[in-house]
C-alpha positions as CSV (number, residue, x, y, z in Angstrom):
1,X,57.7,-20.8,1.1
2,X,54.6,-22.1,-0.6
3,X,52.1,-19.6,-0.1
4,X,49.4,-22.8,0.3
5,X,51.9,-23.4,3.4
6,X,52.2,-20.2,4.7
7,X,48.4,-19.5,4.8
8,X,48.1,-22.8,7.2
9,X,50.7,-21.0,9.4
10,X,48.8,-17.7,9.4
11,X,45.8,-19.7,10.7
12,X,44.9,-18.3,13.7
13,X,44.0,-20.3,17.4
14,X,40.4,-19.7,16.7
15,X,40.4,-20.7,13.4
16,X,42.2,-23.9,14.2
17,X,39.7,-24.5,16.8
18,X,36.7,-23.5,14.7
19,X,37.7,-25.9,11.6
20,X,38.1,-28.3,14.7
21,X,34.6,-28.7,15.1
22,X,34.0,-29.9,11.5
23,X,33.3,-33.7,10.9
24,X,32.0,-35.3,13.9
25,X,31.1,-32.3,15.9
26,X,28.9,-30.8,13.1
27,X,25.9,-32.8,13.6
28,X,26.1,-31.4,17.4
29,X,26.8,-28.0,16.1
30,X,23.4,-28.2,13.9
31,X,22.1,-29.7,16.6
32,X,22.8,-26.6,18.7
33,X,22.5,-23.7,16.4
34,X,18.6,-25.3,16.0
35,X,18.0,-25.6,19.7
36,X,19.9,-22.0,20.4
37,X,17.7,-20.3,18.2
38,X,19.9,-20.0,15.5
39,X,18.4,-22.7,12.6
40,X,18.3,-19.9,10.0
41,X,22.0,-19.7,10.1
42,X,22.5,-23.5,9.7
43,X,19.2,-23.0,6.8
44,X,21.5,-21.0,5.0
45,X,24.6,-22.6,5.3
46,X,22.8,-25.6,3.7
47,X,21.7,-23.2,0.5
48,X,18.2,-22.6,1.5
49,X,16.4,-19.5,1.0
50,X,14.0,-17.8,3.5
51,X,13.6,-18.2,7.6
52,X,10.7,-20.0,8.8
53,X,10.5,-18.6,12.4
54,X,12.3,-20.1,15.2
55,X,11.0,-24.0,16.3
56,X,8.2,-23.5,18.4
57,X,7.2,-19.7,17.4
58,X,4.5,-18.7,17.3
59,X,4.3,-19.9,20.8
60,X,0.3,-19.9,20.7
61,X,-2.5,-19.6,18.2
62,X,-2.0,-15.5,17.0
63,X,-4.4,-13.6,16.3
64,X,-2.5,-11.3,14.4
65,X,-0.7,-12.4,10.9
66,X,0.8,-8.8,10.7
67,X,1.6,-5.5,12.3
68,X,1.3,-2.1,10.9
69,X,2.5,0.5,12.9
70,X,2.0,4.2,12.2
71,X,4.3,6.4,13.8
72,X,3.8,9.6,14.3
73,X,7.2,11.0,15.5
74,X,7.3,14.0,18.0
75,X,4.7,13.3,20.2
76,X,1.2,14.2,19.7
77,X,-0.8,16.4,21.8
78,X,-3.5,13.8,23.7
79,X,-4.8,16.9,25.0
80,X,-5.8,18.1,21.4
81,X,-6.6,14.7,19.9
82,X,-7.7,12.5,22.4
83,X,-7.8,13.4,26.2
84,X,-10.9,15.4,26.5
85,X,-10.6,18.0,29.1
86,X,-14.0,20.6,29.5
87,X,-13.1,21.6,33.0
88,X,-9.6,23.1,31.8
89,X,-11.9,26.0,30.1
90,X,-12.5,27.4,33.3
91,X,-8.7,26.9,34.7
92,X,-7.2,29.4,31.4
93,X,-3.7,30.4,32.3
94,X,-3.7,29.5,36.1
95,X,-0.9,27.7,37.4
96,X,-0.7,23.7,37.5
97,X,-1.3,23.3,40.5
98,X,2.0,21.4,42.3
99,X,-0.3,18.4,44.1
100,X,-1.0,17.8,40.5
101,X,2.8,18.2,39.3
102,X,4.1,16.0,41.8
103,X,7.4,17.2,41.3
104,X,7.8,15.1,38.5
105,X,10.8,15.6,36.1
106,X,10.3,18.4,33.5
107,X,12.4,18.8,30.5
108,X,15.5,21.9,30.4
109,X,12.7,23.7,27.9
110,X,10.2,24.7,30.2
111,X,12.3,24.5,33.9
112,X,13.3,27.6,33.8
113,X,9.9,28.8,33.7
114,X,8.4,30.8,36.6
115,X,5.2,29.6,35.6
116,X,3.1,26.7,34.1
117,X,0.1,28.0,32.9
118,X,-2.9,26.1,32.1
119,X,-3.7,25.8,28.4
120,X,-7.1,24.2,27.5
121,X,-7.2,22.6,24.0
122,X,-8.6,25.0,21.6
123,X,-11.0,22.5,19.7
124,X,-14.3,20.9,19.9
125,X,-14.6,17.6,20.8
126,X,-17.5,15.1,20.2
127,X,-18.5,12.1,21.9
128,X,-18.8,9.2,19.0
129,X,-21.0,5.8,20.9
130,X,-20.0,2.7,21.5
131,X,-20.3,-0.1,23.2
132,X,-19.2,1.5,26.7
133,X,-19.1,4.7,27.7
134,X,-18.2,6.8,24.0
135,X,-14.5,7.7,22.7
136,X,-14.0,11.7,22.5
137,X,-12.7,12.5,19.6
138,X,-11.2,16.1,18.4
139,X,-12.6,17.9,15.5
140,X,-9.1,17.8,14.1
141,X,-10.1,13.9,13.3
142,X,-13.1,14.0,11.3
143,X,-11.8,11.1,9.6
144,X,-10.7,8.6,12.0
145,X,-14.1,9.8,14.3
146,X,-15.8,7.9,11.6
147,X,-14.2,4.7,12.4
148,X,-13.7,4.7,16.3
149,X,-15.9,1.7,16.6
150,X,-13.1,-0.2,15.6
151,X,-10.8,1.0,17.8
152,X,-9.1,0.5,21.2
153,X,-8.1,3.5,22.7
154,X,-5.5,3.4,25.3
155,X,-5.5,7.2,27.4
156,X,-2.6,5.5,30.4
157,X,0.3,5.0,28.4
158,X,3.4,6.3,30.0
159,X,7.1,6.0,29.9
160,X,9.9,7.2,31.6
161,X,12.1,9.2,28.6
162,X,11.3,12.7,28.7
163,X,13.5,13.3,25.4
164,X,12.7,12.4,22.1
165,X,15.6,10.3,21.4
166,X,15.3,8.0,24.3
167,X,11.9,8.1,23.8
168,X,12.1,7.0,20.5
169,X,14.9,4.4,20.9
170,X,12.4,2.8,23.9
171,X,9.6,2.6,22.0
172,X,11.2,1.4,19.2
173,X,13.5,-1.3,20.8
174,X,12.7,-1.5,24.2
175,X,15.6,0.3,25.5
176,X,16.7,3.6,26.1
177,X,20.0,3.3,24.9
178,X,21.1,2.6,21.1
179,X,22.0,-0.9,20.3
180,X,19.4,-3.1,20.6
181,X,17.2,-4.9,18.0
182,X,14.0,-3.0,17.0
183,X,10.3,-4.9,17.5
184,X,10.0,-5.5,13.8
185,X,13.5,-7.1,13.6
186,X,12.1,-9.4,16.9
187,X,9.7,-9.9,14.9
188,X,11.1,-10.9,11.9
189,X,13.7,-12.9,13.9
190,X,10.8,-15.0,15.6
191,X,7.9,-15.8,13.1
192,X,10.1,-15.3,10.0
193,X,9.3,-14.6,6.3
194,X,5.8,-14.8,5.0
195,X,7.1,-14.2,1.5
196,X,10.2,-15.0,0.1
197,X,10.4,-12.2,-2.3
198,X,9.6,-9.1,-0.3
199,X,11.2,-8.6,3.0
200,X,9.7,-9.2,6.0
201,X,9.8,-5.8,7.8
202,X,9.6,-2.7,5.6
203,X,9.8,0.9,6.7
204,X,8.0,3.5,4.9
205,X,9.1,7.4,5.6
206,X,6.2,9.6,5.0
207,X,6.2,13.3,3.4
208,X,5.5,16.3,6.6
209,X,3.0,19.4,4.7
210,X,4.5,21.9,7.4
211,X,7.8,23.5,6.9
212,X,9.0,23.4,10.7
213,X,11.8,21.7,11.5
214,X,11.5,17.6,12.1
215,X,13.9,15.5,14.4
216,X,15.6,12.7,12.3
217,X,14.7,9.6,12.5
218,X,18.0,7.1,12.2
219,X,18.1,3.7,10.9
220,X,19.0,2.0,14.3
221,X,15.3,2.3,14.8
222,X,14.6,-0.2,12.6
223,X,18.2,-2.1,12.5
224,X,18.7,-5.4,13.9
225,X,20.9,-4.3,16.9
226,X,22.8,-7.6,17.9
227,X,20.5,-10.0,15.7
228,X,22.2,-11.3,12.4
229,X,21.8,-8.7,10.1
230,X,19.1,-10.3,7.7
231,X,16.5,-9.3,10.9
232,X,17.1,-5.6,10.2
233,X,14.1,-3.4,8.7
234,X,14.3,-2.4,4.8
235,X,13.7,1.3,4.3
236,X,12.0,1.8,0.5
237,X,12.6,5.4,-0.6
238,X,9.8,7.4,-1.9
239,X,11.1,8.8,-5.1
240,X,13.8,7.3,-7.8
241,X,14.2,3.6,-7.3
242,X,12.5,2.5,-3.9
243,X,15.7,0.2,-3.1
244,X,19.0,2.1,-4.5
245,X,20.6,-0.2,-6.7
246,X,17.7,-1.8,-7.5
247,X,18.1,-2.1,-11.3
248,X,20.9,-3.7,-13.1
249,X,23.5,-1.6,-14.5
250,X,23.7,-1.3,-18.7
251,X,25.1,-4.3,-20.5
252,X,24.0,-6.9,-17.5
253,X,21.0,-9.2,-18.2
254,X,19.0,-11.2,-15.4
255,X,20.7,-14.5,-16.3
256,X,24.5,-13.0,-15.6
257,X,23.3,-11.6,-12.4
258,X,22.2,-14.9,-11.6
259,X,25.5,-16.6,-12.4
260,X,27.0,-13.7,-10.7
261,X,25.4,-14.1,-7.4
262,X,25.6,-18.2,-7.4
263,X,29.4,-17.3,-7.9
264,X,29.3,-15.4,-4.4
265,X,27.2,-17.3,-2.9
266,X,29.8,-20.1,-3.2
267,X,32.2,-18.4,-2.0
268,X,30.6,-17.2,0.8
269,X,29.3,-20.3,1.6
270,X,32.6,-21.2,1.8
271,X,33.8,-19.0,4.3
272,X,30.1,-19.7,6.5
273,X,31.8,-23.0,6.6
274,X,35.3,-22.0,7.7
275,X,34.4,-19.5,10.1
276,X,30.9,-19.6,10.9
277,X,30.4,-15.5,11.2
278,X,26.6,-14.9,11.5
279,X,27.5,-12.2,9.4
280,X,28.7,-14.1,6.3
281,X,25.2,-15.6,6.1
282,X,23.0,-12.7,6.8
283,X,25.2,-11.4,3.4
284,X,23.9,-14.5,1.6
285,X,20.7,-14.1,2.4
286,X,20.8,-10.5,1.4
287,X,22.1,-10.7,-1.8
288,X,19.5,-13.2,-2.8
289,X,16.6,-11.2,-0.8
290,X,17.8,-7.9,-3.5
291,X,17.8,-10.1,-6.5
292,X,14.4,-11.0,-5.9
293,X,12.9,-7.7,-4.9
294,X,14.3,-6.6,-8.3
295,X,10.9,-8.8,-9.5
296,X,8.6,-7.9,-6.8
297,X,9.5,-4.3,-5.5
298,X,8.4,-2.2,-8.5
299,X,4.8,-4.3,-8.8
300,X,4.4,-3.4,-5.0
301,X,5.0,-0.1,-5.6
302,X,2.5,0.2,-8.7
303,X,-0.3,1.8,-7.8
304,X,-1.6,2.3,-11.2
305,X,-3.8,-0.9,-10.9
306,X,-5.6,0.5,-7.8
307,X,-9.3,1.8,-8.5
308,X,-10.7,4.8,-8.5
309,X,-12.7,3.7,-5.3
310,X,-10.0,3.4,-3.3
311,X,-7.9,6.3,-4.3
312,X,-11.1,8.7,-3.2
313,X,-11.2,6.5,0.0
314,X,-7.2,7.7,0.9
315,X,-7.7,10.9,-0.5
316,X,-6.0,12.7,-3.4
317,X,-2.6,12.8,-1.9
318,X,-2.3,9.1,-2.1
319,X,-1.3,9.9,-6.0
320,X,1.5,11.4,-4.8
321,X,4.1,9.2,-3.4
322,X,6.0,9.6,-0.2
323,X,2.9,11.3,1.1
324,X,1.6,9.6,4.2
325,X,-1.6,8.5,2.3
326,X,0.3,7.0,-0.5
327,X,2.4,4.8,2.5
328,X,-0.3,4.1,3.8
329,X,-1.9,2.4,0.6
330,X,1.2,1.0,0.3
331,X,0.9,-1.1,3.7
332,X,-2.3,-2.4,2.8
333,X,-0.8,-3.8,-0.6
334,X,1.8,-5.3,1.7
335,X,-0.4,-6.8,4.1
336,X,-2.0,-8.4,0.9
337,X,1.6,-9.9,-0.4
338,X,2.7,-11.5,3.6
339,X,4.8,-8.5,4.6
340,X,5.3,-9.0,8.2
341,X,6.2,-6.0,9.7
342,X,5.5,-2.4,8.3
343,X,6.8,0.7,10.2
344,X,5.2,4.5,8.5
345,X,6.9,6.9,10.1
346,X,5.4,10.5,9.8
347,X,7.2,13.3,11.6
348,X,6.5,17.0,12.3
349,X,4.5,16.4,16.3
350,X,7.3,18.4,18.5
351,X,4.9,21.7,18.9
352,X,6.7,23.5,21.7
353,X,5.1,26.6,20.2
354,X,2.4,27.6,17.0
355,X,0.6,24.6,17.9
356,X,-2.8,26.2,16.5
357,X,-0.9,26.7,13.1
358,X,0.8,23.2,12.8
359,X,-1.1,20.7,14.2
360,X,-4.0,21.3,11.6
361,X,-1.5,20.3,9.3
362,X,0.0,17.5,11.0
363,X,-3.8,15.8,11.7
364,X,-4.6,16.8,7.7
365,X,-1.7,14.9,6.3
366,X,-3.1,11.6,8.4
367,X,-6.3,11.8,9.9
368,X,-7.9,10.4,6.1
369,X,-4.9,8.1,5.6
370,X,-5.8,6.4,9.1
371,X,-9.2,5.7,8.5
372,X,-9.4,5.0,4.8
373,X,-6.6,2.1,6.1
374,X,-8.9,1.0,8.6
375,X,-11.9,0.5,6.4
376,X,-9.5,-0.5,3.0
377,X,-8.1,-3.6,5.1
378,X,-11.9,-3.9,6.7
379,X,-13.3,-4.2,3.5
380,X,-10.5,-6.9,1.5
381,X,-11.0,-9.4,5.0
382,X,-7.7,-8.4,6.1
383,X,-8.3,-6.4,9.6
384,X,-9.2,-9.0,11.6
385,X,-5.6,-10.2,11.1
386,X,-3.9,-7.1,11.1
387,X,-3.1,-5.4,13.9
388,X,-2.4,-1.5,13.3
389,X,-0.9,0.9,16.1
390,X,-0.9,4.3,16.5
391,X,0.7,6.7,18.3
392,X,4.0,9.2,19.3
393,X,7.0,8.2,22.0
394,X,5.0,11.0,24.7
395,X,2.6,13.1,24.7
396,X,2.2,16.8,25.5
397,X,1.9,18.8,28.7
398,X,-1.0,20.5,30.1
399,X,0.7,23.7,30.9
400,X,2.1,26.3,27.8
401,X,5.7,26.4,27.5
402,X,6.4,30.1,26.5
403,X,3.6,32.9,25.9
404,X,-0.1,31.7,26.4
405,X,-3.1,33.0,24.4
406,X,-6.2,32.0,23.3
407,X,-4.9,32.1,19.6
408,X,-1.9,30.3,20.1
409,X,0.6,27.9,22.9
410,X,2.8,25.1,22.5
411,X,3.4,22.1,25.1
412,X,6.3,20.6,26.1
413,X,7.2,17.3,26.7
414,X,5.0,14.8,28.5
415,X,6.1,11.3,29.5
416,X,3.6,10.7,32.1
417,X,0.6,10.1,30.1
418,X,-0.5,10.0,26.7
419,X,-2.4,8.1,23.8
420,X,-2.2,5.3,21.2
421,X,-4.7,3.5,19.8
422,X,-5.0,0.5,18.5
423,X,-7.2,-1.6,15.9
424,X,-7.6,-5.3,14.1
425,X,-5.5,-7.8,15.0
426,X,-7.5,-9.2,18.4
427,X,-7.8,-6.1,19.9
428,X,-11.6,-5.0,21.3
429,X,-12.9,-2.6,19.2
430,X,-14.5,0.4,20.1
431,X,-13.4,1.0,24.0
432,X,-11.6,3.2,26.1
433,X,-8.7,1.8,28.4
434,X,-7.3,4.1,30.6
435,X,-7.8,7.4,32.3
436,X,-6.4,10.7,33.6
437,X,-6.9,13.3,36.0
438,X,-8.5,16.5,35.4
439,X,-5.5,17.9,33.8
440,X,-4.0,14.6,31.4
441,X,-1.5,15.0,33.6
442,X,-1.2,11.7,36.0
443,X,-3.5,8.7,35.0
444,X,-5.8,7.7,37.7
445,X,-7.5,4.6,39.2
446,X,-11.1,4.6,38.5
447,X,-11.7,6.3,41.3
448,X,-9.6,9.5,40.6
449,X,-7.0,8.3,42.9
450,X,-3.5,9.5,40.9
451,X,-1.6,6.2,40.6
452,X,2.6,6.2,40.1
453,X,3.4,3.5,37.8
454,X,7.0,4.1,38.4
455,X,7.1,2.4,41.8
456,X,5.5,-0.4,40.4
457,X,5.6,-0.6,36.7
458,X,2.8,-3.2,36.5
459,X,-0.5,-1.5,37.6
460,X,-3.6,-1.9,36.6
461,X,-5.1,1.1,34.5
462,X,-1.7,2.1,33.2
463,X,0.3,1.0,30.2
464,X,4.2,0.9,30.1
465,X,6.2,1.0,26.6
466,X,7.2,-2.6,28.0
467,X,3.1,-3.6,28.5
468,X,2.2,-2.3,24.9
469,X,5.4,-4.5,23.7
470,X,4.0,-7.5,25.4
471,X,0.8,-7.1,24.1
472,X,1.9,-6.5,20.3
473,X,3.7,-9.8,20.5
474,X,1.3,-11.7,22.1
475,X,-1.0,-10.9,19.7
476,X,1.6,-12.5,17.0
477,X,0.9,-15.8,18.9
478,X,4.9,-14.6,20.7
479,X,5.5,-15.3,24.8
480,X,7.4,-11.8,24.9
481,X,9.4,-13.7,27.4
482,X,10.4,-16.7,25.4
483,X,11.4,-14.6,22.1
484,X,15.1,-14.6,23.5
485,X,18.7,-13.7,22.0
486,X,21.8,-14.7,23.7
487,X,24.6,-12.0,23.6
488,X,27.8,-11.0,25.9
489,X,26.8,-13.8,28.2
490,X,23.2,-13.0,29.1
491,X,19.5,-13.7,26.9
492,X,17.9,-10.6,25.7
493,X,14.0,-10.0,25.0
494,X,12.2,-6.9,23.7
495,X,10.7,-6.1,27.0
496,X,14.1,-6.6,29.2
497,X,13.0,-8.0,32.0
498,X,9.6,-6.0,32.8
499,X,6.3,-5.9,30.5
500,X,3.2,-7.7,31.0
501,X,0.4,-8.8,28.7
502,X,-2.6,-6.5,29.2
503,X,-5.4,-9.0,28.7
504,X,-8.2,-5.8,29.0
505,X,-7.3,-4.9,25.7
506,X,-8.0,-7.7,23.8
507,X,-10.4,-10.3,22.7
């Protein structure tokens, strides 16, 4: 049989009714991957480079071009950092008490405890003014104390993932559960490329100076879930090449990896055509994505150029790279060149126990890092549209899981309440949102009164994964409700189906 023949018969039903749709039903189905949200599909089919956004994004003037979001994976103690606490001094190892605990879910590590003894923070804090009422800060953050007047301080975030994976995952995606798109691929998915030869969400993994242990971070964290893959979040390694592969191999020039690549491309464009997998052009846009960075990748990471000025300003480590000041120099530089999205990750915060000998060193590899950012982006005009976010999945508990002594405790999990802060980007500088009770343990009204978020996930004075979400987007100039992907029958968002703007934190 003529194997031209034979491959008709092998055509399957929906290829036969996907080649179908060719001729006078294309200009409906451009017309419809447009309206659907899916123009950068059609974009590439047609040969061009880039995404633009989706029509109509931003959905509003933003006030934010970019987002920079620091990480700091494990959960840091609010009640070292942050959540100032004088009246716990006199409270030393007592129990919680239980109108205070609420019964409220505790993680496997510290249920089997017969007690939960009180463990005031062992440092100093000092009250820094501003325009309200003053921000605490701990003497573990010398650093960033010297820049709070640009920050927003948020003391009533909560969530309901008590474990770090979940908690994680949430934060990161909006959903419990593995599987779903990560904000910086939303992001990326919605406002599009800002330049062409860099990608438009990085991740940046940052060097811990403790030897404890550190829970892994994975890539679904900053993949692209059920979004074409071109959405996904490019991780540039520290050391070696910062994109593996990212040279060509002996005995190829640029010129035949150009030929190369419009080869494939063809033939991929081909198949686009025949099938119309997603997938087929997120490769297209890939390949072409990597043959630029081979251009602009090893100029971003060049930090030879930078002045003496500003390496004293992130501190000596920023020489070294992988360290967290060295990523965080890094973001500026890619704020500068229209990188969209940038995600430092720093990990190392889980301190169930020796939290007197680690945290030092957690707060010492950023507290510098954070505010030299602050005032590098202050100073080049780039702050007021750049928003930067800080902060952990939880925070940590009030009570010492294991042993307590003056010299030494560790805190368990905390989803109730805890800290980020944010700065740039729209946000007011230099305030406090949010409170707790006596004991960071429940956030309050401002009258004292404990509120539960969980019956009602929109209260005022509290601040749900889902609300911070929101917020981040709007800022972008993006309705968090209208940033939509449809998939398995239903449209998807960032926030689900909860999350709400909150309109006290920003300008």
């Amino acid at each position: 049989m003529d194997p031209l023949r034979e491959a008709e018969l092998m055509m399957t039903r929906r290829q036969l009714f996907g080649r179908a749709t060719l001729g006078v039903g294309t200009a409906a189905l451009s017309r419809l991957l447009t309206v659907g949200g899916l123009g950068s599909l059609a974009s590439l089919a047609m040969g061009e480079q880039g995404h633009h956004g989706l029509p109509g994004m931003p959905s509003f003037a933003p006030k934010a071009k970019r987002v920079i979001y620091l990480f700091m994976s494990g959960g840091p103690s609010q009640l070292d950092l942050w959540d100032y606490k004088p009246k716990l001094n006199d409270l030393y190892n007592t129990d919680l008490p239980d109108h205070i605990r609420r019964g409220q879910r505790i993680t496997t590590m510290t249920s089997g405890q017969t007690r939960f003894p009180i463990a005031p923070s062992a440092y100093k804090f000092k009250k820094y003014d501003n325009q309200a009422d003053g921000v605490w800060v701990s003497e573990l953050l010398p650093h960033t104390a010297s820049v709070v007047n640009e920050l927003c301080v948020v003391r009533s975030m909560w969530t309901e993932a008590i474990n770090h994976d979940p908690a994680t995952t949430f934060l990161q995606t909006g959903s419990p559960l593995p599987g779903r798109p990560s904000m910086g691929s939303w992001v990326s998915y919605g406002l599009g490329s800002m330049n062409e030869n860099l990608p438009t969400y990085v991740v940046l993994h940052s060097k811990v100076s403790s030897n404890k242990p550190n829970q892994a971070v994975y890539p679904r964290l900053w993949g692209s879930g059920f979004l074409p893959g071109e959405y996904q979040g490019v991780s540039l390694r520290s050391s070696g090449d910062p994109v593996l592969y990212l040279k060509d191999p002996d005995g190829m020039d640029r010129s035949t990896r150009r030929a190369m690549l419009d080869d494939v491309a063809a033939l991929n464009h081909h198949e686009l055509g025949a099938f119309g997998d997603p997938e087929i052009a997120a490769r297209i846009s890939q390949y072409e994505l990597a043959y630029r960075l081979q251009a602009s990748v090893p100029d971003l990471m060049d930090l030879s150029k930078e002045t003496a000025e500003t390496f004293d300003l992130y501190g000596k480590e920023a020489h070294e790279p992988g360290t967290f000041a060295a990523n965080c120099l890094l973001a500026r530089r890619m704020v500068q060149r229209g990188v969209r999205f940038i995600q430092v990750f720093h990990r190392g915060w889980d301190l169930h126990s020796n939290l007197t000998g680690d945290l030092p060193s957690q707060t010492k590899d950023v507290d510098q890092a954070c505010a030299a950012l602050i005032k590098d982006l202050k100073r080049t005009g780039l702050l007021d549209e750049t928003l930067v976010v800080w902060g952990g999945e939880f925070g940590r508990t009030v009570y010492s899981q294991g042993p307590l002594s003056h010299e030494n405790y560790g805190r368990d999990h905390h989803p109730r309440a805890f800290t980020v802060w944010m700065a740039g980007g729209g946000v007011k500088p230099g305030m406090v949102y949010g409170q707790t009770d006596d004991f960071g343990y429940n956030i309050v009204d401002k009258d004292g009164a404990i509120l539960d978020p969980s019956v009602d996930q929109f209260t005022p004075g509290a601040v749900h994964v889902h609300d911070l979400q929101a917020t981040i987007l709007n800022q972008l100039g993006i309705d968090h409700t209208k940033l939509t992907y449809r998939y398995q029958g239903r449209d998807f968002r960032l926030t689900d189906v909860h999350g709400n703007v909150v309109h006290d934190l920003i300008k």
